[in-house]
N, C-alpha and C positions, 0 to 999 in steps of 0.2 A: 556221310560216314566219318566219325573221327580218325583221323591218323593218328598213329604212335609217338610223332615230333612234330614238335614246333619245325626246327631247324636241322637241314643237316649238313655238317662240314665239309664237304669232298677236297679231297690233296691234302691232309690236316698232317701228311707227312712230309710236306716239302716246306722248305723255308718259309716263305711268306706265310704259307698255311697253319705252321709250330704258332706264328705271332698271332694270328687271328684265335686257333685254338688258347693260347695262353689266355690272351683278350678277353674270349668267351667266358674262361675260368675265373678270370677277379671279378665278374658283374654274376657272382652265383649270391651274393647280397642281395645287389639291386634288381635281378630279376631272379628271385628264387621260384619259380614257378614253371623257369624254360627248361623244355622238355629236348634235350636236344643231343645230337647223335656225330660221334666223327669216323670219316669214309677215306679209303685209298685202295690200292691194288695192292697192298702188303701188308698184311695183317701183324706182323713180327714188326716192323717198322713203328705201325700207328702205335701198338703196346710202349715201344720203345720211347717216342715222343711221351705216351702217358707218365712213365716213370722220370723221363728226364725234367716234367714240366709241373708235376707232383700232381697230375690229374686223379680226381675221384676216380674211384673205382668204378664206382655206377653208370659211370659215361659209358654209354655203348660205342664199340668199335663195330664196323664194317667190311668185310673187304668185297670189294669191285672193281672190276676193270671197265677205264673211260673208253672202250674198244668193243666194249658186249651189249648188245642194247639191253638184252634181255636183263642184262642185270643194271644197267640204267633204270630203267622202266619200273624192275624192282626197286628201288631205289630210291627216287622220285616218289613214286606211291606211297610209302612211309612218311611224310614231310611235309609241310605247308610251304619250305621255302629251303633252299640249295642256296651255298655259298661254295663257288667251284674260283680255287686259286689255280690249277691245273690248266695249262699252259706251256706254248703258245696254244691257244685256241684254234686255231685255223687248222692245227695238227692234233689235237685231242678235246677239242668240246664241243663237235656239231651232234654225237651219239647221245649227249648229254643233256643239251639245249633244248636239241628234240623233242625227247621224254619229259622235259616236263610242260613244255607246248603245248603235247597232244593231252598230259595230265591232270594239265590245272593246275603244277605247282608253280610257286612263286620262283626265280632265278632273280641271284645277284654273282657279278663277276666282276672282274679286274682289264675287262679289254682293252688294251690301246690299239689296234688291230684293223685299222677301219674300209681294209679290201674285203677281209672276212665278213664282218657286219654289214656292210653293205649287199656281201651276198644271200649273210642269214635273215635279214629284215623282209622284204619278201617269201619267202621262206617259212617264217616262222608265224607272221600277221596274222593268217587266217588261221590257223591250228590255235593259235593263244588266244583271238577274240573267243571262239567258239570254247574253247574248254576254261577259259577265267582267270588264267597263266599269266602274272604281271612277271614278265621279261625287263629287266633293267643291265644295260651292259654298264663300265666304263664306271664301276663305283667305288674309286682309289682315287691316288692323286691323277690319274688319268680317271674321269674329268670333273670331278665333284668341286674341287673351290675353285673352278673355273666357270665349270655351267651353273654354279650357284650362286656362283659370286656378281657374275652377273644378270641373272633374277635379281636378285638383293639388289644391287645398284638401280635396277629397271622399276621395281616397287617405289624403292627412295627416289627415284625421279616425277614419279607420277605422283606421289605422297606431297612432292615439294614444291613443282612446279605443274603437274595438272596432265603434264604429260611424257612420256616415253623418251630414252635418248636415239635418236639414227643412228647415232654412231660409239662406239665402245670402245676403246683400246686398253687392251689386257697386259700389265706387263709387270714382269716374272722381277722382285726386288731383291730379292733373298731367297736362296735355296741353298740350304747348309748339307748334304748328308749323299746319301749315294743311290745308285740304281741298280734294282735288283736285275739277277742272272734271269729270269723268267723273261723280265721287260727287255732284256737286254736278247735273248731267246728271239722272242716276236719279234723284234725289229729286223734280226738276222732274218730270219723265216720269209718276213714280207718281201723284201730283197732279194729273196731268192723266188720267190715267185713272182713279184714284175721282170726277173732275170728270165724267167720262161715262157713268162706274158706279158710281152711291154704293154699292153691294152690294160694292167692294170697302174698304168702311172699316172692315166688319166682320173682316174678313181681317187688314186695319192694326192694328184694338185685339186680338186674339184673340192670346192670349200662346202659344197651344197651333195656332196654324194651320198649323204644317207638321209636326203630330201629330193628323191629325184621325182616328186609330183609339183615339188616350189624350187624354183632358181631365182634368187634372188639378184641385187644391183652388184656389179664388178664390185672384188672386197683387195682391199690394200697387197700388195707384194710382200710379203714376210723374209725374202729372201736375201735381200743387201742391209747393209749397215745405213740409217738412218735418223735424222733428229727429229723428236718428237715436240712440238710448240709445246703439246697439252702437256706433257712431262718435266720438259725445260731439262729434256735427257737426250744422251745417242743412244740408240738402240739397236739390238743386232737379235738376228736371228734366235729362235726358242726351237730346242728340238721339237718341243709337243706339240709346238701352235696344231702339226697335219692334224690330229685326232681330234685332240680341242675345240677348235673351230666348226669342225663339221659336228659335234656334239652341240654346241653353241644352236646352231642352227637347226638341229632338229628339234631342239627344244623349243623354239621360236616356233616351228612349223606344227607341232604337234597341241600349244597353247594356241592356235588361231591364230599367228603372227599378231599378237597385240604390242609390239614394238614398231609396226608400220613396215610397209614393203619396200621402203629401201635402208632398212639397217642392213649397216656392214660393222665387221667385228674384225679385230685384228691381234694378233697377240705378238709379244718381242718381249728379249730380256733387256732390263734398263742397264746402261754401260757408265752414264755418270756427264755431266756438263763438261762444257771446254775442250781443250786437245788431250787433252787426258781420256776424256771420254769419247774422243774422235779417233783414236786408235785404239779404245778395246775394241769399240764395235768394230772396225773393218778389221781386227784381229780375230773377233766373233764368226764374222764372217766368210774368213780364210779356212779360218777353223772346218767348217759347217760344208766347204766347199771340198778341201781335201776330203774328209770322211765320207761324203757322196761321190766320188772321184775311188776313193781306197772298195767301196762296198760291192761298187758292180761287180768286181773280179772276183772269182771265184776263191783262186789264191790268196787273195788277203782273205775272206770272209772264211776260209779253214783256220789261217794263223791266226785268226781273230777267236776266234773258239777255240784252239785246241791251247793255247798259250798266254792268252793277254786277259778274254774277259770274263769275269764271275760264272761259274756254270748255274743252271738251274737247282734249288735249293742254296744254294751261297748269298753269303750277304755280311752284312758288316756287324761288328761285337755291337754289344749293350748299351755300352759305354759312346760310341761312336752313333745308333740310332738314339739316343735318349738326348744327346746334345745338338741334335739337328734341331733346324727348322723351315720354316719359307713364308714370305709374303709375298702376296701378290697386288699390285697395283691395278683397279679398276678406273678409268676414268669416261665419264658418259660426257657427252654432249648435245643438246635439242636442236633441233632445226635454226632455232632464234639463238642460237650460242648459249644456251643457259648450260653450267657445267659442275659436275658433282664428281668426288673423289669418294670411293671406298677401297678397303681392306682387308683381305681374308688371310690369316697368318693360321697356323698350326705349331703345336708345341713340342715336334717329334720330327724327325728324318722325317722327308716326305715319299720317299719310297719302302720307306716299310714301316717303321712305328706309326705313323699318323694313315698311312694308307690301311694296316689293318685295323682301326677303329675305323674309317672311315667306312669299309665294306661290313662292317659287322651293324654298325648303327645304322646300317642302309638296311639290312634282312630284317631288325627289330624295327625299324619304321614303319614298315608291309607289314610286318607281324600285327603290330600293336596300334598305330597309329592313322595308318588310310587302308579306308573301306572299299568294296568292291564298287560301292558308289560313285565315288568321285575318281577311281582309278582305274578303270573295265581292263579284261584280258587284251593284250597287247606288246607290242614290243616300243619301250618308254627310255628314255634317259633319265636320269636322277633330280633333276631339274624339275619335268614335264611331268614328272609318277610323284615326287613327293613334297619338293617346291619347301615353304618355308616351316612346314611340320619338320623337316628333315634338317635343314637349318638349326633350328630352335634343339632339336635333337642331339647334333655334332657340338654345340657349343655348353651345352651341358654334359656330356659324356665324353666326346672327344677331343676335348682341348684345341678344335677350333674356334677363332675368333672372326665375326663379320662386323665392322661397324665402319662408321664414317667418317672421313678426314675434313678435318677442317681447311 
């Protein structure tokens, strides 16, 4: 039976959500045919974003609450594919995920969250095989030019050399721009629940936790400052390596590991050569070590909310996400030392102007581009569900860039 929408926006009222919904609005060009709908719990609000954003009229609004299943379910049923910025997840989108599990419809999200997903993965497998539901968490800068980025490397190594690299080192070159109150949301959240369940810290360090049928060979320490040979850099700690990596690796586990059973993948920011660069990274470090030291407390993680960090919907002016950007350094390596350099840069803050193309070109790729064929219902990463159709995708519409370093 037809549904009424291609797509539908859910949280199209909250920060990150305004950028996606805008997003959606300049490609009424390029896909003049998408049929597509935006969703919140506050119908006077979504109005509100329409006028401030100069939305058609014709756009349908919704109002639902992420709290009601019933009206999830409704919801869902309308749609071929949900794009939920609505967050943290762990506190308002299991009602949500659900519904379209048992539906059939498509989900794309924003998770960096990876106690949650590890507990929805299970969860949700058998409901989305059976009803045709392609589930894709983690489709922003948490983890797209990172689990693609290395696809893309992993291709170009087998294109070049015949075979796969073992080993990856992902490291963060450039990142201009800021982190949203959402993301910044979750992180609190998660810390507050290993604060209640240290049983999920194990979940936090486990590089392999949302592959718990493959463990793979011990993967590098992310956690001290570092020199890198293959970089000819010091390196220090990356807050995202936690989610990244185990994204990395389910990708790997869900493709039939054809990167071989002992790759290891490891991600750092580059700090620079010489002592110059031998004391950002252990300043990196100190860094990373206080803020894990300031979180466990309860008292700091209030004055950290109520006074210091971006709340949910906040985020940076125009003028500040439009002059962002970020590259990421990919570097492989083969068992026989054969070794290749790639590049994934964006042209946009990567927590919000390049992440909301990133999650919108992720809903049109399931839309438009991979079939039930090659994709079957499931719970996927962005990597493992759309691989280099989704690549080819971003780099025509979202001003990301993939190529190879000489």
């Amino acid at each position: 039976m037809s549904k009424p929408f291609d797509l539908i926006l859910f949280g199209a009222s909250g920060f990150t959500g305004r950028l996606v919904a805008q997003y959606l609005h300049t490609l009424r060009n390029s896909e003049p045919g998408l049929r597509w709908a935006m969703a919140a719990r506050n119908l006077s609000k979504l109005r509100a974003v329409c006028t401030e954003l100069g939305i058609d009229d014709h756009i349908p609004l919704i109002e639902a609450d992420a709290a009601n299943p019933q009206a999830m379910a409704a919801l869902v049923k309308q749609t071929r594919v949900v794009i939920t910025t609505v967050g943290p997840y762990q506190q308002y989108g299991e009602t949500l995920i659900s519904a379209c599990a048992a539906n059939g419809t498509d989900y794309v999200d924003l998770c960096g969250e990876p106690t949650w997903m590890a507990s929805m993965i299970p969860q949700l497998q058998g409901p989305a095989r059976a009803s045709g539901a392609r589930i894709v968490f983690s489709c922003g800068f948490d983890s797209i030019p990172f689990d693609l980025g290395v696809l893309f490397l992993q291709d170009e190594m087998r294109q070049r050399f015949s075979t796969p690299a073992t080993q990856v080192h992902g490291r963060m070159r450039v990142m201009k721009g800021g982190i949203s109150g959402g993301t910044i949301a979750s992180a609190l959240t998660t810390v507050e629940l290993i604060a209640r369940d240290p049983s999920q810290a194990m979940v936090m360090n486990n590089p392999f936790a949302l592959t718990p049928a493959l463990q793979g060979p011990a993967q590098p320490d992310g956690e001290l400052a570092a020199y890198d040979p293959l970089a000819k850099s010091w390196t220090g700690p990356f807050m995202m390596a936690a989610i990244n990596t185990k994204n990395i690796h389910r990708t790997h586990a869900l493709l039939g590991q054809p990167w071989g059973p002992d790759f290891r993948y490891d991600e750092r920011m580059l700090c620079g050569d010489g002592e110059r660069g031998r004391k950002r990274a252990k300043k990196l470090q100190r860094q990373t070590e206080r803020q894990a030291l300031l979180l466990r407390f309860a008292p700091s993680r209030w004055l950290l909310r109520r006074f210091v960090l971006a709340k949910p919907g906040q985020g940076p002016s125009l003028e500040k996400r439009e002059s962002g950007r970020f590259e990421v350094l990919f570097i492989g390596q083969t068992a026989s030392q054969q070794m290749l350099k790639v590049c994934v840069s964006g042209d946009r803050d990567p927590g919000y102007g390049s992440t909301a193309k990133m999650i919108a070109q992720s809903a049109l790729c399931l839309l438009h581009d991979v079939d039930h064929d090659r994709t079957a219902g499931g719970v996927w990463t962005p990597g493992a569900a759309m691989g280099q159709t989704l690549i080819a995708r971003l780099q025509r519409y979202a001003g990301l860039r993939f190529r190879v370093e000489d």
